[in-house]
C-alpha positions as CSV (number, residue, x, y, z in Angstrom):
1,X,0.0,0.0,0.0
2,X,3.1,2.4,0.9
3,X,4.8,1.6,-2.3
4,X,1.2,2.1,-4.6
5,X,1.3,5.7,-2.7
6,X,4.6,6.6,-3.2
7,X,3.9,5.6,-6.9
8,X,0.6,8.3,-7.5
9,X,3.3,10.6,-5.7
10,X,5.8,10.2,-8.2
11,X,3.4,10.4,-11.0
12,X,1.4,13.4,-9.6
13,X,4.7,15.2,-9.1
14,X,5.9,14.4,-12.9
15,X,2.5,14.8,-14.0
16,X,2.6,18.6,-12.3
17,X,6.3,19.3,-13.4
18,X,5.1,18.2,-17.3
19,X,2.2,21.3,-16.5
20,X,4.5,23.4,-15.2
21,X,7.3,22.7,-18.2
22,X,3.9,23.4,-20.7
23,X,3.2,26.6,-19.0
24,X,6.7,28.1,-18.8
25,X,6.8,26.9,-22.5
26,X,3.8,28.4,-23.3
27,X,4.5,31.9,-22.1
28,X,8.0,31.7,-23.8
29,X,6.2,31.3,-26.7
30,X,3.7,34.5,-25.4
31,X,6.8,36.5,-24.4
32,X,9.2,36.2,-27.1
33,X,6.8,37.5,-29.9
34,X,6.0,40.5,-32.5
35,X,2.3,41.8,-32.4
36,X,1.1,44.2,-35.1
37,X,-2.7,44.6,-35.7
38,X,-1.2,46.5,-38.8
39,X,2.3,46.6,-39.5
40,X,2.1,49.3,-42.6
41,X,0.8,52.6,-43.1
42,X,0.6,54.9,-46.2
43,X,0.3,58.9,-46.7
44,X,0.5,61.6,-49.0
45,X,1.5,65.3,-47.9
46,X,0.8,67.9,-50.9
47,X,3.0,71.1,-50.6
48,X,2.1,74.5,-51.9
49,X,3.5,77.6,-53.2
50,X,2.1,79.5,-51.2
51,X,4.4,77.5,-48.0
52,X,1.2,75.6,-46.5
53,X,0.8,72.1,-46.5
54,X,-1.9,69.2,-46.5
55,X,-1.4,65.6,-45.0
56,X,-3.9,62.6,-45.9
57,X,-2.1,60.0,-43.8
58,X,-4.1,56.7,-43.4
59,X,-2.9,55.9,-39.9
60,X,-4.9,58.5,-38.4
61,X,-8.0,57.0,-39.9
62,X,-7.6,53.5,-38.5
63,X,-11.6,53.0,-37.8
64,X,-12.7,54.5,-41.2
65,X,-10.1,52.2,-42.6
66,X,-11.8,49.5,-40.9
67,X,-15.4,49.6,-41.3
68,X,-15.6,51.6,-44.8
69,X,-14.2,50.6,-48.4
70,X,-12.0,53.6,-48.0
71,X,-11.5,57.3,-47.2
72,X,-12.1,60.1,-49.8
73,X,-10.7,63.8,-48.8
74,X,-11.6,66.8,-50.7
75,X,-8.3,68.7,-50.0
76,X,-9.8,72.3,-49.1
77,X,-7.1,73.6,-50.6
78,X,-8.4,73.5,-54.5
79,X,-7.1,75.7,-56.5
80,X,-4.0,76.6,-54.9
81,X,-0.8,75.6,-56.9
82,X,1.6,72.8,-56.0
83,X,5.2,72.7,-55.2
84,X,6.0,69.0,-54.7
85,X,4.7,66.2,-53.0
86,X,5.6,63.5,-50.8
87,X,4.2,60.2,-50.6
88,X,5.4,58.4,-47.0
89,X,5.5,54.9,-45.5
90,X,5.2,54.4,-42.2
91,X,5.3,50.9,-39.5
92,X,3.9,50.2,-36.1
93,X,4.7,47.1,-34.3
94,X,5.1,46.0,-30.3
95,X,6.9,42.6,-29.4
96,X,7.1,40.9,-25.8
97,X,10.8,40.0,-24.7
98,X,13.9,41.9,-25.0
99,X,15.4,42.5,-29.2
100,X,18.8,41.8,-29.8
101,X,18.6,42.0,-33.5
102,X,16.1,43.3,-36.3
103,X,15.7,43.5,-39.9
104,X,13.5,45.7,-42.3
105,X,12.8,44.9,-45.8
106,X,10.2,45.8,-48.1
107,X,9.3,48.8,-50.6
108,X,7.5,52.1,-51.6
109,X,6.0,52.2,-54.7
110,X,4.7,55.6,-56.5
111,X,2.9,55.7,-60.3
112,X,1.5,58.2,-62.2
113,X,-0.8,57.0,-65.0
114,X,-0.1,53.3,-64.8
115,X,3.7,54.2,-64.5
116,X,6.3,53.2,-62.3
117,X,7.7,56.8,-61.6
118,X,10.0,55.4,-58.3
119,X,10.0,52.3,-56.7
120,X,12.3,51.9,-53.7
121,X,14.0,50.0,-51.0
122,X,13.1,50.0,-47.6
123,X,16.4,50.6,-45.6
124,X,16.7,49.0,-42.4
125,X,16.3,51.9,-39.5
126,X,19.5,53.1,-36.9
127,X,16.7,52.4,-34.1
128,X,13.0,50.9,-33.8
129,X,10.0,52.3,-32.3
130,X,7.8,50.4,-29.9
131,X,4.0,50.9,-30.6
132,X,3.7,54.3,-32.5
133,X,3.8,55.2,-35.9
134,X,7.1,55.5,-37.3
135,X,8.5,56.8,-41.0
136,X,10.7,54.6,-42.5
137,X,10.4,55.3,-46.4
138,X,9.9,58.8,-48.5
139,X,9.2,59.5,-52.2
140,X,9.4,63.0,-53.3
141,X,8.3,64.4,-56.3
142,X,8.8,68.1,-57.9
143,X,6.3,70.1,-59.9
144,X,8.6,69.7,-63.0
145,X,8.3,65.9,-62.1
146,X,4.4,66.1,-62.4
147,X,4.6,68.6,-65.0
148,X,6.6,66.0,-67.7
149,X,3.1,64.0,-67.6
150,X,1.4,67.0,-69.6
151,X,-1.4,69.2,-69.7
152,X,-4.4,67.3,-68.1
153,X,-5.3,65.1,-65.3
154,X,-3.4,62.8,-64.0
155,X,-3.9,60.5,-61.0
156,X,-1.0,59.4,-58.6
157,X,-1.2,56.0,-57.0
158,X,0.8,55.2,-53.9
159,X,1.2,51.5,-52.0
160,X,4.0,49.9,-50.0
161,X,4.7,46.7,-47.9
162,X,6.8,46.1,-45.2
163,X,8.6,42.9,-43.6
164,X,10.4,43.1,-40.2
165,X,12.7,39.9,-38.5
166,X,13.2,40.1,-34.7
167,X,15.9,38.4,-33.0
168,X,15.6,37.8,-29.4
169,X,18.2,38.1,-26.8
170,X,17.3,34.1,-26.5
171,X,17.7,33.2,-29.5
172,X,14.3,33.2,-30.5
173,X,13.3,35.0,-34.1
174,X,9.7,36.2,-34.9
175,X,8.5,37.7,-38.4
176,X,5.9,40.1,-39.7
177,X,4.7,41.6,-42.5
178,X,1.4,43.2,-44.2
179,X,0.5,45.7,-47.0
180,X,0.0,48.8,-46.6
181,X,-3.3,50.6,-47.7
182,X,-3.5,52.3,-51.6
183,X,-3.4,55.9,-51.9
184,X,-4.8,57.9,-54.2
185,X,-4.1,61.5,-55.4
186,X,-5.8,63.5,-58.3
187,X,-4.3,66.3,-60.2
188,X,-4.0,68.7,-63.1
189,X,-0.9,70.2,-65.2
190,X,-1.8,73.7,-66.8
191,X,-0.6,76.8,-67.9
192,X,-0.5,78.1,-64.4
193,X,0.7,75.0,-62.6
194,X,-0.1,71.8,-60.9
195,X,-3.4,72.2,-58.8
196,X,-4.8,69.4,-57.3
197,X,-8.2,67.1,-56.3
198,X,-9.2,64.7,-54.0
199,X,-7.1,61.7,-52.0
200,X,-8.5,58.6,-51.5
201,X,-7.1,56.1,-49.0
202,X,-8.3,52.6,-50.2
203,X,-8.3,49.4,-48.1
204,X,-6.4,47.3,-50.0
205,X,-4.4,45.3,-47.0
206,X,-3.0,41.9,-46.5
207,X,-1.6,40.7,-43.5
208,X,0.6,37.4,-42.5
């Protein structure tokens, strides 16, 4: 009867130390990992002659994004004549556990008219931010840029995707990556200069 005891004890306590190793196991798992609800952002910032500015950036719309097809702006600035624009990437991720290592990769893409006017590299940043909204990629493009498209209107389209590798401080690696949203920009070359339309921000994202 002692020895049939001393048995369940043994097998209770390897039974409990098989939990515990599950547990610890399981939260190693939990700990050592990248979270992004939405790794990838995309924005456009119009600049004017005049010195003013207007941003259509879809990370600040994260809800609209969400529920609608998309975001259309009217930029209330009709009329006025551009200087250049700037279409920007942008990434927001957390992670659990300590990084000892990271790499970017990915691209920003810009056409006008169906054509590739700059496609580029995403460089890998000096530093990483830890859940907010970070550039990492910028296309710029002059008026004499827009202007070799012509007189007329001409639409703009903006998309970019993003793929980060953590390394932990254990050894353990984690990967993410997701589309950004489209972006849309409408404008016209004439006499007097590049004036623009309306923005759309599509949803038009893939995560993995």
């Amino acid at each position: 009867m002692s020895r049939l005891k001393s048995d369940l004890k043994r097998e209770k306590t390897a039974i409990a130390v098989i939990i515990v190793f599950l547990i610890v196991a399981a939260l190693g798992v939990y700990i050592y990992k990248v979270t992004a609800a939405r790794l990838a952002g995309i924005g456009i910032t119009i600049h004017y002659k005049d010195g003013s500015s207007y941003t259509v950036d879809s990370t600040a719309y994260p809800l609209r994004l969400m529920i609608g097809p998309g975001l259309k702006v009217v930029d209330p600035n009709l009329g006025k004549e551009v200087d250049y624009v700037e279409v920007f990437l942008k990434y927001k991720m957390d992670w659990k556990g300590e990084i000892s290592d990271y790499k970017f990769s990915g691209w920003l893409a810009v056409v006008v008219d169906g054509e590739v006017k700059e496609n580029v590299t995403v460089s890998n940043p000096d530093s990483i931010a830890k859940n907010f909204w970070k550039e990492i990629e910028k296309i710029k493009l002059t008026e004499d840029d827009l202007a070799a498209y012509g007189s007329g209107e001409h639409k703009l389209h903006g998309e970019g995707y993003l793929k980060v590798k953590v390394t932990f401080t254990d050894g353990s690696t984690d990967t993410k990556s997701g589309h950004s949203e489209d972006v849309d920009w409408k404008f016209e070359v004439e006499g007097a200069g590049i004036t623009s339309f309306s923005i759309r921000v599509s949803k038009n994202v893939e995560f993995k």
